[in-house]
C-alpha positions in Angstrom: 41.0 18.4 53.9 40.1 21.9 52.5 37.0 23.4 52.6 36.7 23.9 49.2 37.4 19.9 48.4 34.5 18.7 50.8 31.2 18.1 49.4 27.9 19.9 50.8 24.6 18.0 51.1 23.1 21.2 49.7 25.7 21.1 46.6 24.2 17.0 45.8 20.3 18.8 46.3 20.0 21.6 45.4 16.3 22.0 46.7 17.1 21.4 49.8 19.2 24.8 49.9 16.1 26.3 48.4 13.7 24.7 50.7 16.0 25.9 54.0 15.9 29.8 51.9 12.2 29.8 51.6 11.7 28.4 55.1 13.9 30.9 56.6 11.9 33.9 54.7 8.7 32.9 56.5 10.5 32.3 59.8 11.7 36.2 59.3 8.5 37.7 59.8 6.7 34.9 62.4 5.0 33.2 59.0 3.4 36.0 58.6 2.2 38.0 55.1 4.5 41.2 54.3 1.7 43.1 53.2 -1.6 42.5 54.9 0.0 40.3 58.2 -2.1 37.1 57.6 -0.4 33.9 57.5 2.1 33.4 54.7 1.9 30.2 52.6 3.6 31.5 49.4 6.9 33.8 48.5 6.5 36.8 47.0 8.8 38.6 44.0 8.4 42.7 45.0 9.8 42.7 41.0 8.3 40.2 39.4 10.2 37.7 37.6 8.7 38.5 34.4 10.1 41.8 35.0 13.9 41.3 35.7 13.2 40.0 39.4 15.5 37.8 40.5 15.2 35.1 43.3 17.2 36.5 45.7 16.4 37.2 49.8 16.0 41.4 49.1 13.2 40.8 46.2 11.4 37.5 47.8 9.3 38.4 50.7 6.6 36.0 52.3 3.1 36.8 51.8 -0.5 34.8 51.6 -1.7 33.5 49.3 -4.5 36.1 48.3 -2.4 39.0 48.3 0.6 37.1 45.8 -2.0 36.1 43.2 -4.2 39.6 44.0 -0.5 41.5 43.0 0.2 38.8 39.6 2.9 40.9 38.0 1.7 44.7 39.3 4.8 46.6 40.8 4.5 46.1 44.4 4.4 49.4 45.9 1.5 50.6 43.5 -0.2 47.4 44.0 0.1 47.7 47.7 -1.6 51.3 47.4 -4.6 50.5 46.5 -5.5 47.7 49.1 -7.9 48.1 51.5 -5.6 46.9 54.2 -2.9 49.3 53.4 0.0 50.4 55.9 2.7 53.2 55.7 4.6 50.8 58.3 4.1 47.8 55.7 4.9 49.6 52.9 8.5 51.3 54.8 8.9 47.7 56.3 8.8 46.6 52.1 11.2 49.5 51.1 13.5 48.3 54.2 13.6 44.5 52.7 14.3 45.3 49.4 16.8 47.7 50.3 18.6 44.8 52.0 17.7 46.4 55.7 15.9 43.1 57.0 16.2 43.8 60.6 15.0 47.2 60.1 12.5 45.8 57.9 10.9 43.4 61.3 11.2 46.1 63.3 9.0 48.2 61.4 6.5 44.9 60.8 6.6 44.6 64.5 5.6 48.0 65.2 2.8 47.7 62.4 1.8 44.4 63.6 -1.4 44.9 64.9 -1.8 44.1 68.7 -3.1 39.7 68.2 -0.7 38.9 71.6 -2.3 41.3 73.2 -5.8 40.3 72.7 -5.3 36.7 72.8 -3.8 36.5 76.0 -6.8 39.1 77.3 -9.2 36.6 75.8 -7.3 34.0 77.3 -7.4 35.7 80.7 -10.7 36.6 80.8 -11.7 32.5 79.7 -9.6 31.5 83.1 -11.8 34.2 85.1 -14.1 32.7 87.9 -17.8 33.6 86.6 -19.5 31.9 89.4 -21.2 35.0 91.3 -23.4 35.7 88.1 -25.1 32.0 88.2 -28.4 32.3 89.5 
């Protein structure tokens, strides 16, 4: 048997291909908005649609759902600009993923990422600290 005579569960559903692609884009970047870092529940077109975008991993990026209906059509990059939560490392991390550069694209993300391990675990640490000495 060939390859090319076997039939693919993704070739009978066709969403589930498009349901593994979407899940994989948020998986990229820890579920995490492109632009502003929250938590991503939507996929973003940096072109929109409506302007020649297509559906493809290089135009699609995760983001919340705030910031995908705050951009609506708007180029991305302009849009981007103007937001109070603005990041040259966002905006090159962007640039990166639609040039096709994804891994440089999350390294950049990681870098901009702003430090949530770190305080959560010092939060964490200081919750676990024995407070006893001040009771009086």
């Amino acid at each position: 048997m060939h390859k090319r005579d076997a039939v693919f569960l993704e070739d009978l559903c066709p969403k589930l291909r498009d349901r593994r692609w979407r899940k994989s884009l948020h998986e990229f970047t820890g579920k995490r908005c492109i632009y502003c870092g929250e938590n991503s529940e939507s996929i973003d077109h940096v072109l929109p649609r409506s302007k020649g975008g297509l559906s493809i991993t290089e135009n699609c990026v995760p983001a919340c759902l705030s910031c995908n209906g705050s951009k609506s059509d708007n180029n991305a990059f302009e849009w981007y600009r103007k937001q109070r939560f603005y990041d040259p490392r966002r905006s090159m991390a962007i640039r990166a993923w639609t040039d096709g550069d994804i891994r440089l694209a999350l390294r950049l993300l990681k870098w901009a990422e702003p430090k949530r391990t770190e305080n959560i675990e010092k939060s964490k640490s200081l919750l676990n600290e024995d407070y006893s000495w001040q009771a009086a």
